[in-house]
Legacy VTK file of the C-alpha trace (Angstrom):
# vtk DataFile Version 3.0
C-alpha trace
ASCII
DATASET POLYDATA
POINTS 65 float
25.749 17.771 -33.263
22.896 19.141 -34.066
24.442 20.478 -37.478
25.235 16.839 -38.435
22.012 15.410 -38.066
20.691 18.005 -40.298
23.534 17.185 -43.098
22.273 13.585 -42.032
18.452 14.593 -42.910
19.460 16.292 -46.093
21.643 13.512 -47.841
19.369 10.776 -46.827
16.483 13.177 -48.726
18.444 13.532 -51.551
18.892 9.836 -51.849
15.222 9.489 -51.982
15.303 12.497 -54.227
17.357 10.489 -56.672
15.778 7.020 -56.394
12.518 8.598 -57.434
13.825 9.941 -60.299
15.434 7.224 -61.383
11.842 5.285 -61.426
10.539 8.185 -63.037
8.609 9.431 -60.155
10.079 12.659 -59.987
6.732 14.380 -58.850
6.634 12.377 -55.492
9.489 14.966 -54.345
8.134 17.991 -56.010
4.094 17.208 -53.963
5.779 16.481 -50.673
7.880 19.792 -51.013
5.280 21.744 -51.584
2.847 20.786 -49.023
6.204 21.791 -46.719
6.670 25.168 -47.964
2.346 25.274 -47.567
3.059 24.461 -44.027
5.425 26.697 -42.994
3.744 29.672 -44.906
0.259 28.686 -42.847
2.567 28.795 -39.451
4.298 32.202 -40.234
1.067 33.794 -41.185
-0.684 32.327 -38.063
2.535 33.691 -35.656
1.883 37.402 -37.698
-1.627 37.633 -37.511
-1.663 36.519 -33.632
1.221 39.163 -33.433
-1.009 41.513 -34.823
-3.708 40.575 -32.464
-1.909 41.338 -29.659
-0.909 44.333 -30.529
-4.708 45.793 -31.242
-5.486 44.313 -28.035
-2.438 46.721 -26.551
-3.452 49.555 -28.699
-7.049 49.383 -27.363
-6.118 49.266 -23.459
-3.661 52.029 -24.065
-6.740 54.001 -25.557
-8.986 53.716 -22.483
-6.472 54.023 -20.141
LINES 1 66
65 0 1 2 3 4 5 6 7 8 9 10 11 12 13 14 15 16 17 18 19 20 21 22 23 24 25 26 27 28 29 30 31 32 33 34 35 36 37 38 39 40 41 42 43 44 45 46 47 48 49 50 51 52 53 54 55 56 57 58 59 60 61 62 63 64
């Protein structure tokens, strides 16, 4: 189900895709995409750097143990 509603998502952006170019506002797609691929590279490097938080905060108890 859940694999449908994707396929869903991704024709009905492609549609968009399309009408946009076709009014020759093909940058519309091209700003919204990357302000996604902006977002999800901000979340990844927030999950790694609070990964790597954690771990100095393990390293240092370990040492004064």
């Amino acid at each position: 189900m859940r694999r449908f509603f994707l396929f869903a998502a991704i024709m009905g952006i492609m549609t968009g895709m399309y009408y946009l170019y076709q009014k020759q506002l093909g940058a519309i797609p091209f700003l919204l995409l990357s302000i996604y691929f902006f977002v999800l590279a901000y979340s990844q490097l927030l999950k790694k750097t609070n990964q790597n938080d954690r771990e100095e905060k393990a390293n240092d108890n370990d040492k004064y143990s």
